[in-house]
Backbone as numpy.savetxt, mean C-alpha at the origin, in Angstrom:
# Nx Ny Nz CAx CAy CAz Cx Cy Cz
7.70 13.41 2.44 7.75 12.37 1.43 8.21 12.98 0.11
9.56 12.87 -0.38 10.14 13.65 -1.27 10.14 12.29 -2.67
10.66 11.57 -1.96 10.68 10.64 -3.08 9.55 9.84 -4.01
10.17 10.36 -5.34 8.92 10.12 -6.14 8.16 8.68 -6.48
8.92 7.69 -6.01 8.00 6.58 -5.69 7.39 6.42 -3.91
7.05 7.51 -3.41 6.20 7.76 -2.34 4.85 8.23 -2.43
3.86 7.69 -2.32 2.65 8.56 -2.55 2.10 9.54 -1.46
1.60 10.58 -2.09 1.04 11.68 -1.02 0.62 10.95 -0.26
0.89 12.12 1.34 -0.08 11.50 2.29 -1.20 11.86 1.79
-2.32 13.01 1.20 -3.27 12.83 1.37 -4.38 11.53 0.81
-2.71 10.83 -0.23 -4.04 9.47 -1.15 -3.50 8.76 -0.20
-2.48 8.56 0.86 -2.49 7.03 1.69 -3.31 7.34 2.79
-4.11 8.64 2.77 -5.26 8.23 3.75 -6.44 7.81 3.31
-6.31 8.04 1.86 -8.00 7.91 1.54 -7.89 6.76 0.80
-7.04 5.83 0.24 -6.95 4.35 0.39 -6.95 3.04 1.23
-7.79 2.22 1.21 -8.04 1.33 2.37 -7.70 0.02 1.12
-7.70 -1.48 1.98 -7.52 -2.78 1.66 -8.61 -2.98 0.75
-8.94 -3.47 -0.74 -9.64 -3.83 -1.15 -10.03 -5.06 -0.83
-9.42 -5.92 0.06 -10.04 -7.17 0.58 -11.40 -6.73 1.97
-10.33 -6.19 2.60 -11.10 -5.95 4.06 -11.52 -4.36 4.23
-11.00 -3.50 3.72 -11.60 -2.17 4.09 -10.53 -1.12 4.90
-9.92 -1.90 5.22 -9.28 -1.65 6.88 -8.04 -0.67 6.14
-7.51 0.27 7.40 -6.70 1.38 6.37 -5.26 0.95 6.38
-4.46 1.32 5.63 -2.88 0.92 5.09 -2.22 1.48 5.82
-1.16 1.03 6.41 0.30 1.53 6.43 1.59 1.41 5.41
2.33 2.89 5.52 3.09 2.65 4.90 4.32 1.85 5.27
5.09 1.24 4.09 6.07 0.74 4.38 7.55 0.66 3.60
8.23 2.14 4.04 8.85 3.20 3.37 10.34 2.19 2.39
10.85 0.84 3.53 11.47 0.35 3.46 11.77 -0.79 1.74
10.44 -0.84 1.58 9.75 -1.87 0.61 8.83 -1.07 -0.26
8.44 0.30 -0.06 7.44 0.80 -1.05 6.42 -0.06 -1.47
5.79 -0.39 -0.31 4.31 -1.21 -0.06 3.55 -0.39 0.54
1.96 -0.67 0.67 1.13 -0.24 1.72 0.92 -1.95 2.05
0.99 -1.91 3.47 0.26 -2.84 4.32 -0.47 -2.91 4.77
-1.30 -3.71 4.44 -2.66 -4.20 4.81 -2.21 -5.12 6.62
-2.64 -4.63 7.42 -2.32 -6.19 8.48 -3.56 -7.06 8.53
-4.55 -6.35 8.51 -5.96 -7.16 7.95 -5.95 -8.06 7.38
-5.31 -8.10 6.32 -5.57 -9.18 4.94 -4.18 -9.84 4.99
-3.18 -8.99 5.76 -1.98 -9.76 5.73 -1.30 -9.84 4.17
-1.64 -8.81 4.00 -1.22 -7.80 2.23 -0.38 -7.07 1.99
0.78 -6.97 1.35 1.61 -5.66 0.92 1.37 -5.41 -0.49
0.46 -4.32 -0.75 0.95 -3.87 -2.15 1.61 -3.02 -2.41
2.18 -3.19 -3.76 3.29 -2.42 -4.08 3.21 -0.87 -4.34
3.80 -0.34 -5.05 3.53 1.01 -4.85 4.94 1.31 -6.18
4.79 1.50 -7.73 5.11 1.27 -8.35 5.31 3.21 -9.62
6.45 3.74 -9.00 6.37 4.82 -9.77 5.59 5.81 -9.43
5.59 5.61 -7.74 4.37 6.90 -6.77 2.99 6.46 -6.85
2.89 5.23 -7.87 1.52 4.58 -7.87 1.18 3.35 -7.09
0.59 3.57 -6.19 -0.29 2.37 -5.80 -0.84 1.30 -6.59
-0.79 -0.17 -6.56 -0.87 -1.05 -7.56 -2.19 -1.67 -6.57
-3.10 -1.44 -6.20 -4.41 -1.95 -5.42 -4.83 -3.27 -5.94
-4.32 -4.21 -6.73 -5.07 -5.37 -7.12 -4.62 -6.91 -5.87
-5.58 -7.21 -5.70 -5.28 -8.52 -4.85 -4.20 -9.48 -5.78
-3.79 -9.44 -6.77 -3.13 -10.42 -7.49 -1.55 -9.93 -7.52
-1.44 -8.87 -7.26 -0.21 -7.91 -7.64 0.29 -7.84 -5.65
-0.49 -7.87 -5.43 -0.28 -8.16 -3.68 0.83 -9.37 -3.12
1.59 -8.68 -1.95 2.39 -9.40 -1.35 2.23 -10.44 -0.11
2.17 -11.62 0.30 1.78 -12.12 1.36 2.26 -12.03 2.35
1.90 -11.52 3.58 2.84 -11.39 4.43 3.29 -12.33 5.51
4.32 -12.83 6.05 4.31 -14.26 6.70 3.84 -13.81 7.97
């Protein structure tokens, strides 16, 4: 993961869904973590994770 809007693996393991708990995937394409739990993409904004339910993407 070279690119600097990628976050370390070691913080996309130790981040989970603030709705449900449940752990993220990345989604290299869109610079989201996905939630499939909550049916969530958040963004991921400058190597930063944006964790707020409001800033979250819905997923169809």
């Amino acid at each position: 993961m070279t690119d600097q809007n990628t976050p370390e693996r070691r913080m996309l393991e130790a981040l989970v869904c603030p709705m449900t708990q449940a752990q993220l995937t990345w989604d290299a394409e869109r610079h989201e973590l996905v939630s499939k739990a909550a049916r969530l993409a958040f963004p991921v904004r400058d190597g930063i994770p944006i964790m707020l339910v409001s800033e979250a993407r819905a997923l169809d």
